[in-house]
N, C-alpha and C positions, 0 to 999 in steps of 0.2 A: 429682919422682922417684916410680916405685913399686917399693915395699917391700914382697915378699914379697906383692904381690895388694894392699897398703894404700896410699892416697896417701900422700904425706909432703911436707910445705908447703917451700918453696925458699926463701921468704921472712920476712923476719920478722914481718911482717904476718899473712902465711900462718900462721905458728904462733900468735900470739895467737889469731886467729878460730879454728881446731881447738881451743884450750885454753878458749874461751870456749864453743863445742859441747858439749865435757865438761862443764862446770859445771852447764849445766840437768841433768842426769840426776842429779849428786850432791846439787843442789837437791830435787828429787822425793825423793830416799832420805833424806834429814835430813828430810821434812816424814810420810815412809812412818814413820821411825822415832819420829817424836815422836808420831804417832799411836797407834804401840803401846805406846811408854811409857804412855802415859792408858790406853787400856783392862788395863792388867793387873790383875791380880787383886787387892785382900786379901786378906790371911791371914782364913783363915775362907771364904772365898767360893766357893774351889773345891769342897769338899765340900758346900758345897748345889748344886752344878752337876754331880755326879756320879750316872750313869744306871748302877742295878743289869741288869747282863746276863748275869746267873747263870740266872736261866727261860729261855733263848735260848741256852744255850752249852750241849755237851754233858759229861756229867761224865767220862766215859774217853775223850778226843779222840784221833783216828786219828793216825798221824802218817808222813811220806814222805820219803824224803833228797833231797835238792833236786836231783840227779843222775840219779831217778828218770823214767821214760817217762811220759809225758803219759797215755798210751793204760792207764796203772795206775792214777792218781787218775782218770780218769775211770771207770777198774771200780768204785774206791772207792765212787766217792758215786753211780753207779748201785747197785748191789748190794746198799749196806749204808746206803742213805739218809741218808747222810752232809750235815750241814749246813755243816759246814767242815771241813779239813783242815791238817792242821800243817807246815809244808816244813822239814827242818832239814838244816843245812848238815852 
């Protein structure tokens, strides 16, 4: 049968092999997850991995309502040389 655009197995056979399909990808995600397990941090660790971007950031930052015309922030940061800009909702 199909379902909504999706095969759908008639048999019982049919449905084990589909459920057997499924397995390999939640295999991959148990093996995705255990890898991030190991790399995560200690405590302590993030803060020597931390990149000051205070010289790079400007100290009175512009800012635009998210609503705003594309054709304004790019006045912005023609105009006023803008290195980034702030969207807020």
């Amino acid at each position: 049968r199909n379902m909504a655009g999706f095969p759908w197995p008639t048999t019982t056979s049919g449905l084990v092999e589909m459920l057997g399909q499924l397995d390999a990808p939640m295999t991959k995600l148990r093996d995705v997850n255990a890898a991030l397990d190991a790399a995560r941090l200690q405590p302590g660790e993030l803060e020597r991995l931390r990149i000051d971007l205070r010289p790079f950031l400007q100290p009175h930052p512009m800012l635009v309502a998210a609503d705003a015309p594309l054709s304004r922030a790019y006045r912005l940061f023609r105009t006023m040389g803008l290195r980034h800009l702030y969207v807020t909702e």
